[in-house]
N, C-alpha and C positions, 0 to 999 in steps of 0.2 A: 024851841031848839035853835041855838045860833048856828050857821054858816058860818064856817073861816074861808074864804079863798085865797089858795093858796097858788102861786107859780112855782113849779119844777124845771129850774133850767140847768142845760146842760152843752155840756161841746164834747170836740175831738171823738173820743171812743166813748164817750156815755150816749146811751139809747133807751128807747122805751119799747126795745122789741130782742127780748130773749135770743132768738135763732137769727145765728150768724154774727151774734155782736160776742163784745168778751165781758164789758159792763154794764149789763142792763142794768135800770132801774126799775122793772117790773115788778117787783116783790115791795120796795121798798113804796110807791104809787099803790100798790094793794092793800099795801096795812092803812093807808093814809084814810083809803078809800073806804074801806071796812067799818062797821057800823060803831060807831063810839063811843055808843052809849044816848042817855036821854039830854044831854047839855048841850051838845053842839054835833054839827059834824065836819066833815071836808071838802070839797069842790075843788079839786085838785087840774090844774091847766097844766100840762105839760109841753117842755118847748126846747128846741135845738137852734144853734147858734147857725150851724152851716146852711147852706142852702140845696136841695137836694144834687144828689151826685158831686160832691163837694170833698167828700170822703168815704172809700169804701174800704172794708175792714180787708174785702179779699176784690184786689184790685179786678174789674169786668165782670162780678157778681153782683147785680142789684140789690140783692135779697141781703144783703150785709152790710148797704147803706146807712148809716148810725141815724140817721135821721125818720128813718121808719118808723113808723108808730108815735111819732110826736104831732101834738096837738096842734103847734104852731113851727113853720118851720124858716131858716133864715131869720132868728128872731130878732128885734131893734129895743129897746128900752123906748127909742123915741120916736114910735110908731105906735101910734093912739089908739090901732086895731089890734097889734098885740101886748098893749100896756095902757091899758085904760086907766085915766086919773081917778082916785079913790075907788078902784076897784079892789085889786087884790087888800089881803089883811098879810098875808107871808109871802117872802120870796127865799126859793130856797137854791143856791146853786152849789150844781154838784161841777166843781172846774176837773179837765184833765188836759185840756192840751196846753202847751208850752212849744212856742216859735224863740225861745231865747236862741242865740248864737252858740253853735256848736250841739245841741241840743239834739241827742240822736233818735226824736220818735217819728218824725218826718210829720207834722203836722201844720194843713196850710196856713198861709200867713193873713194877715188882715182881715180877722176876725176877734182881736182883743176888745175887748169894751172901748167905745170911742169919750170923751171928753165931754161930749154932750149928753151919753148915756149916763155919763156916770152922775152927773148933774142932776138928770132925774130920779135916778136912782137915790143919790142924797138926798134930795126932798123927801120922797117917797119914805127914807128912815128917821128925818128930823119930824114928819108929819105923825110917828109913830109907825111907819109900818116897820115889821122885822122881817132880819135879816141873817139867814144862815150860809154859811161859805165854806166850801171845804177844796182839799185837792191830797197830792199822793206827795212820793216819795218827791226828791230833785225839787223843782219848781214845777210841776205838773200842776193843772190848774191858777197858773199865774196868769193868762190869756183872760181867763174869767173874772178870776177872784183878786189878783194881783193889788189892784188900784181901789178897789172898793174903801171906802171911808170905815174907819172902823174892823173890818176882817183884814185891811191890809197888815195892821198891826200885830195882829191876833197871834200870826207865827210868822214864821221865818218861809217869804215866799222865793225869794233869788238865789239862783244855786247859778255860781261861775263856774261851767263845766270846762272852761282854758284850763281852771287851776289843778284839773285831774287829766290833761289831756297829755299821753305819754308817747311819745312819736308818732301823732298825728291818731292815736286811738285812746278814747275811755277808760284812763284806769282808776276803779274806783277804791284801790287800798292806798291811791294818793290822796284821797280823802284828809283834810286836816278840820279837825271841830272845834278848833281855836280861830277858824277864817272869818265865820260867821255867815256860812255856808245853808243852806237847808239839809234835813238829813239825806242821805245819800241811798241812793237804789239798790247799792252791791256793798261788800265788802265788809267788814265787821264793824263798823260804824251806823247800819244799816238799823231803822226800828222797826221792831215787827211781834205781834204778838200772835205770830200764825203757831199753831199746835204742831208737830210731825205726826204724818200719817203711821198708818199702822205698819206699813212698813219700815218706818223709821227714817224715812227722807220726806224733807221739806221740797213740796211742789206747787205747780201755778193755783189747779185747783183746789192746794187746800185751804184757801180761798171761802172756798164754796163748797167745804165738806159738813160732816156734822158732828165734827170734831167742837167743842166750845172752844172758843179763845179768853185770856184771863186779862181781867181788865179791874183795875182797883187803883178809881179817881182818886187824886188827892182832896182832901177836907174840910172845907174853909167854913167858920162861921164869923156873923157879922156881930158883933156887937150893941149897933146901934139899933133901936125899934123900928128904925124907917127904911133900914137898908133888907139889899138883898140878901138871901141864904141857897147857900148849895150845901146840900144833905146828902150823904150816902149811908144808903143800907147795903149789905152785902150777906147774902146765904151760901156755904158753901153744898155742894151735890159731892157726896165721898162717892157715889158710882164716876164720875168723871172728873172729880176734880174742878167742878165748873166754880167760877166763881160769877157773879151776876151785879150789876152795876145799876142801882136804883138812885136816881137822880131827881131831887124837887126841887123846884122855885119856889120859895114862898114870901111873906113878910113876918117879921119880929124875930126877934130872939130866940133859939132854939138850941137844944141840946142836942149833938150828933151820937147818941148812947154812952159810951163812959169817953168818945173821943170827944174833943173840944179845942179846937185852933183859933188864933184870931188873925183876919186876913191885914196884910200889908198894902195898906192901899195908896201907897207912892207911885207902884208902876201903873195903877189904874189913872190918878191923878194924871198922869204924864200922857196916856193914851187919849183921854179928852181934847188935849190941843190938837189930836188928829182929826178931831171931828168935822 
């Protein structure tokens, strides 16, 4: 059975402890964790940017400190105790805070990825390790993921909150999506595939109901024998309406059932000189 070891990092409001926080990543560490089968499994390190009391969800409660329950905390990429060289196989960060200017989530400053982090970090993915990066709405998650080689390009992390700022407040149906903006947190320019609840209003936790949400990747296949393929299968559930997002990596040629696309690969081209 292989080991993959993997790093879980995070900042701002991500946690590894359910109570008191608003975005654990306990569930998401559980499945990781969870037995895989007979091929390989996971070794999962999980790790917070802050350093404790750094940030608390509900200001003079400890117990809501985001940093609870992480493996490693005040993390450094260039700290050889929490980033051992050829250790990890995956690094996965979940980004959500953002100190850009104007920026109204009040999250502390000087804690973005430093220049020498990101340094090792590039080795670490030119040597083969990979790399997942994600963040939210605005620029959330630009502290983390912003600067990364390769996920900076991936989407659109800079959101200019001046160019929505309407007498000194936030408005987000000034939103323009010709700026070249990130998508926006409010206002009907907003993405979101949240379901409304049964009562028929969209809320925070539905989120984290058990409602499905509908998700139907776009479908690229490659051409070439040596290249990559992304595949989707999709079953639909008539009790819910669910639709389900089956995702493979593979190699060669393949048929995606009677769809069949062939990927444009200029803006790929173009993203390699980010590397």
């Amino acid at each position: 059975m292989t080991t993959v070891n993997v790093l879980v990092l995070t900042d701002g409001d991500g946690s590894f402890q359910a109570k008191g926080n608003r975005f654990a990543l306990t569930e998401f560490v559980k499945t990781l964790q969870a037995d895989a089968g007979d091929l390989w499994n996971f070794a999962v390190t999980t790790a917070h940017r802050y350093a404790p009391g750094v940030y608390l969800v509900k200001p003079g409660d400890p117990s809501t400190d985001t940093t609870n329950g992480a493996d490693i905390k005040n993390f450094s990429f260039t700290n050889p105790q929490h980033f051992p060289p050829g250790h990890y196989d995956e690094v996965f960060l979940f980004g959500f805070a953002t100190t850009t200017l104007h920026a109204p989530y009040g999250y502390p400053a000087g804690h973005a990825l430093k220049d020498d982090e990101l340094a090792v970090l590039s080795s670490f993915m030119e040597a083969g390790g990979g790399v997942f990066g994600v963040g939210d709405h605005d620029d959330l998650g630009i502290d983390l993921c912003g600067k990364v080689p390769r996920v900076r390009s991936m989407r659109q992390w800079l959101f200019e909150y001046i160019a929505i700022l309407d007498m000194g407040v936030l408005n987000y149906n000034l939103y323009d999506p010709n700026e070249g903006n990130a998508p926006p947190g409010g206002g009907p320019h907003r993405h979101s595939t949240i379901v409304a609840s049964a009562a028929g209003r969209f809320e925070f936790d539905d989120q984290s109901d058990d409602i499905p949400q509908h998700n139907e990747p776009k479908v690229y296949t490659l051409s070439s024998g040596n290249s990559w393929l992304l595949r989707r299968s999709t079953r639909g559930e008539a009790r819910r309406g669910n639709v389900r997002a089956d995702l493979r990596l593979g190699r060669a040629r393949r048929r995606c059932g009677s769809r069949e696309r062939r990927l444009d690969l200029s803006p790929f081209r173009e993203r390699q000189r980010d590397r």
